[in-house]
N, C-alpha and C positions, 0 to 999 in steps of 0.2 A: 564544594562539590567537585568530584574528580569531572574531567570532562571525557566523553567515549567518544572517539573516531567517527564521527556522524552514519559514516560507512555502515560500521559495524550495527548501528541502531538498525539501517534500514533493513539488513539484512534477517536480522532479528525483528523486525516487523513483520516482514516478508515469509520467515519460516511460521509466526503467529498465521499467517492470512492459508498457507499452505496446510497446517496444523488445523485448521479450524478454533485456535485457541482466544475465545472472547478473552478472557481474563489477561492473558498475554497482551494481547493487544490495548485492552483497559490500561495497563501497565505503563504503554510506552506511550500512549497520546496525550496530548497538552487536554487540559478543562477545552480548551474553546478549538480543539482540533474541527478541521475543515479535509472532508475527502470531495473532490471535481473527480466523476467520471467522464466516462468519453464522452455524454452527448453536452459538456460543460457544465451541468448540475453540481452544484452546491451541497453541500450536505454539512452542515453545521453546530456545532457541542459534541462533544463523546459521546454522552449517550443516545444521542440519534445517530452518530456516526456507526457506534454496538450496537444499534437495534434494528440498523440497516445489513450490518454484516451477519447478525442472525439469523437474520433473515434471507441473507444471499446465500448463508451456508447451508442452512435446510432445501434452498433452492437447487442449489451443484454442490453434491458436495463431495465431485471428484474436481475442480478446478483447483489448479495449480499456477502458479508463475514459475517459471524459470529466466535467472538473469544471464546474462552475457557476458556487459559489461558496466560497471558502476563507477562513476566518476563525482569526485569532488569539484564542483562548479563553486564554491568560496566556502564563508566558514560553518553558513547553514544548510547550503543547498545541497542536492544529491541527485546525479540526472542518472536514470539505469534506464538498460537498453534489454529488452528478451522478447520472451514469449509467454503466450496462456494456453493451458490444456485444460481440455473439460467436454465428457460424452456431447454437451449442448453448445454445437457449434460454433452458435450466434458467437462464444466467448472465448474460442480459438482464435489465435492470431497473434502477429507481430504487435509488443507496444512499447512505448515510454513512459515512464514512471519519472515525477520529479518527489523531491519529498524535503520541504524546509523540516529543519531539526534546529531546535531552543532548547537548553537548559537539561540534553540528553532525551528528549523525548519528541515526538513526529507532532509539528506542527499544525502541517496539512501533505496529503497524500493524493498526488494527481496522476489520474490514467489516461493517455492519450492512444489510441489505435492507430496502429500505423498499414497496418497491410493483413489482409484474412491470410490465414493455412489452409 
């Protein structure tokens, strides 16, 4: 297997979570992906991980991320720095994203809040 720039996965994650694209997303996460939101919540298997984000999407589904900056932290890791937009406030704001990537595909994908808009 070719290996991708781990970068590049995430970003292709990221345009999936923008897109609204479950399938996309299905795509890129490991069987036993693990997404941490901010309140440090676990979210654990893929398809609890897609049937949370179905559920987030029908929830906002003008939320967006936008990134900044993305940095390779070693050969799995990927720390990104931006923002969230979304008519529902609560989910505006400054945040950090980390996201191990194995084998081409997102591990686990964590949201940290850093500062409201």
């Amino acid at each position: 297997m070719k290996t991708i720039d781990p970068k590049t996965i995430v970003l292709q994650f990221n345009d999936c979570i923008n897109n609204r694209d479950i399938d996309g997303l299905a795509h890129l996460m490991m069987e036993d992906h693990v997404f941490i939101d901010t309140q440090k919540n676990h979210i654990c298997g893929k398809q609890n991980c897609l049937s949370v984000w179905k559920e987030f999407f029908n929830l906002f589904p003008d939320y967006k991320n936008t990134f900044k900056t993305i940095v390779s932290m070693d050969d799995d890791v990927v720390k990104i720095n931006g923002f969230a937009r979304c008519s529902d406030k609560r989910l505006e704001g400054l945040f950090i994203w980390t996201a191990k990537i194995k084998n081409n595909k997102v591990a686990e994908w964590c949201v940290k809040n850093t500062v409201k808009i």
